[in-house]
N, C-alpha and C positions, 0 to 999 in steps of 0.2 A: 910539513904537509902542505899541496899545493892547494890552494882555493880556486874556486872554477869564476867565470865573469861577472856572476850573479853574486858571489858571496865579495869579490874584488872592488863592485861597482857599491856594495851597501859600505864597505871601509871606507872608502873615497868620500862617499855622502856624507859618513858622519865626523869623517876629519875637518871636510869644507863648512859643516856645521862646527864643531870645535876648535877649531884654530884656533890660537892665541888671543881667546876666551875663556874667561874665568866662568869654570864647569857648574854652572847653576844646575838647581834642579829644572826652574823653565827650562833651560836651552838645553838639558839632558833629555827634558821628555818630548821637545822638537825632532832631537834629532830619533830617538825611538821609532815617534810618528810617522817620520819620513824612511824607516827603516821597515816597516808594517804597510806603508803603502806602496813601497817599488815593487813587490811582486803583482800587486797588481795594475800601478801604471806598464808593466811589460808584459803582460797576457791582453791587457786591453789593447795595445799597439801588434800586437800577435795577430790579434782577431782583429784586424782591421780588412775589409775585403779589399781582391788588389783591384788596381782600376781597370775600368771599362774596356774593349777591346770594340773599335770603331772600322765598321765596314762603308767605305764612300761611297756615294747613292751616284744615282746617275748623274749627268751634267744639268742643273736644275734642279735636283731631287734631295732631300735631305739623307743624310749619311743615317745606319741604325748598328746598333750594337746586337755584338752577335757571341755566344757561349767560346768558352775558350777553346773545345774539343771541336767543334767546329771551323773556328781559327787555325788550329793545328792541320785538320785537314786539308782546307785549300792550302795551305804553304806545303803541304805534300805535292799536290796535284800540279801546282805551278801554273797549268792550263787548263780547259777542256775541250770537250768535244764543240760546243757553242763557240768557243774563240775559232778554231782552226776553220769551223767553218763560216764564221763572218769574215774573216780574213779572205776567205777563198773566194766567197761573194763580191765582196767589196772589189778584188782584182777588177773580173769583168764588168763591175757596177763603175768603176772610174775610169774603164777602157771606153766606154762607150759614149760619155763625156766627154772624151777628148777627140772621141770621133766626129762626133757636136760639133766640137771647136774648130775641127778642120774645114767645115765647111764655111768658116766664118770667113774662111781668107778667099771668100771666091764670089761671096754672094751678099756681103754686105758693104756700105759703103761709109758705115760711121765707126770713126775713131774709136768713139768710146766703146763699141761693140768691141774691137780687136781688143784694146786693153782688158775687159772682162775675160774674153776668150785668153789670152796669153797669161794672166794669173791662173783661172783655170787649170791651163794644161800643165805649167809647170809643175804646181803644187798636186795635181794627182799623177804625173809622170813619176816625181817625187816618192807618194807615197805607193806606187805601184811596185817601184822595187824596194822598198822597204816591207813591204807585205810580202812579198817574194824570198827576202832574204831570212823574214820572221820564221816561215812554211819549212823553206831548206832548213835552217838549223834546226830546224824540230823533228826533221824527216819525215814531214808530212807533204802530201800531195801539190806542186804546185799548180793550177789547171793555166790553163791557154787564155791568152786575153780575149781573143777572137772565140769562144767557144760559143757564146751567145747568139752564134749566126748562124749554129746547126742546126738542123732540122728538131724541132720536137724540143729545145733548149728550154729549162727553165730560167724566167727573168726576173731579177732580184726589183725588191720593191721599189718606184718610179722610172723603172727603164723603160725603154721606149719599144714599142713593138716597129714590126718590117715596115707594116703601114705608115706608121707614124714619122718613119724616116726616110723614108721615101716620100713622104709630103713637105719634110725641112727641106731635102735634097734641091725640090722644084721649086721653094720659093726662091724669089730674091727682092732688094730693096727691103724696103720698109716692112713689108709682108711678111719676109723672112726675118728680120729682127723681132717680129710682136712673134712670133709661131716660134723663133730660139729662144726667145726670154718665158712665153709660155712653158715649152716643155722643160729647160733644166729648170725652172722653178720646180716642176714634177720632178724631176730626177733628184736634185738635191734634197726634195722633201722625203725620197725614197731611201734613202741615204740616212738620214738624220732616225728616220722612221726604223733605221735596221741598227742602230746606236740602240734606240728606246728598247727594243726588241732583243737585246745583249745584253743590256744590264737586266734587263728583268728578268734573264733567267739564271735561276739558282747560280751558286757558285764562277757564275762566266764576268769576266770583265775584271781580273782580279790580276794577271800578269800585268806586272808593270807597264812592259812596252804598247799590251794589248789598252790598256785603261785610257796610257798618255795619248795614242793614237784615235781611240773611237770619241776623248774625250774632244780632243781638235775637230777631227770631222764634226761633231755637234754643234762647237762653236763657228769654225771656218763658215761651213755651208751656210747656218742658220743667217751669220752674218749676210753672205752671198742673195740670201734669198731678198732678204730687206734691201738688197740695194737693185738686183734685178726688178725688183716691184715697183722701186720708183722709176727705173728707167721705160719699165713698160707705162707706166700710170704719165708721164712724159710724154709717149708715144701715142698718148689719145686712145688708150685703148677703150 
């Protein structure tokens, strides 16, 4: 007759208690003892709850635990609606940056300017087709970079209105350094502002590539900003 793990596991116990020992009554009622409490050292390991299930907070924000039935669901979802359209946002929010930047090669006359501007652009050229390629493979919409120029457009948070770029457009010299370091500190804080704004809602920021991605923007810009600050605070402003 075959014994199941539990009855296997109590012979093993009291062999490793009697081995080649002389069967006293002590070491008989040890090993008893230890035969009376395995069932319940393996119900209490039973009933042990499993661990926490940790959802990452935003860049700065502490992580919080979240039900396991609710775990299951986003790993369904994979994305949502909130990703695909910060993705969408973000396109013409880092097109318009590097429209910034273009002006940089015409109307400024400090190095250090061009170097800011050529980090800049590469790194959101960069992630412009990567957000691009995110959209296609999802079959989701890719919009236009330039869409922000139609009439009636809405503009994602620290972009720059008609006015406002047409006032970079006319400066130059010094002028136009303190009026570019002003507004992409705006833009970049618009930016970091649409991060805060994506993790905060429900279920969004939870695709991998979307998390790695909005988690850099948070850091990249934020960093950017601190250093645009000193350069303007430099500039006498």
């Amino acid at each position: 007759m075959s014994r199941g793990p539990r009855s296997q596991s109590r012979c093993i116990l009291v062999v490793l208690i009697l081995r080649g020992k002389h069967v006293t009554s002590r070491r008989l009622a040890v090993a008893v003892a230890a035969l009376l409490a395995l069932p319940a050292v393996q119900a209490a390991a039973q009933e042990e709850p499993p661990p926490p299930i940790i959802k990452p907070g935003a860049p700065g924000q502490p992580s919080t635990v979240i039900e396991a039935a609710k775990a299951t669901d986003l790993s369904k979802v994979g994305y949502t609606r909130a990703d695909v359209e910060f993705m969408q946002g973000m396109i013409g929010h880092h097109a318009q940056a590097i429209e910034m930047v273009d002006l940089l090669k015409t109307r400024t006359a400090s190095d250090d300017m061009r170097k800011l501007g050529q980090r800049i652009e590469i790194s959101q050229r960069d992630e412009i087709r990567m957000m691009k390629e995110w959209l296609t493979a999802r079959g989701q919409a890719v919009p236009d970079e330039h869409a922000h120029h139609m009439p009636g457009a809405t503009l994602m948070p620290g972009m720059l209105t008609a006015d406002e770029m047409a006032k970079l457009g006319a400066a130059k010299g010094v002028a136009f350094d303190r009026l570019f370091l002003e507004l992409m500190i705006k833009h970049h804080m618009g930016a970091v502002a649409m991060v805060q704004q994506l993790f905060a809602t429900e279920g969004a920021g939870q695709d991998g590539e979307i998390f790695a991605f909005a988690s850099d923007v948070d850091a990249d810009q934020a960093m950017e900003i601190r250093r645009m600050a000193i350069m303007l605070k430099e500039l006498g402003r």
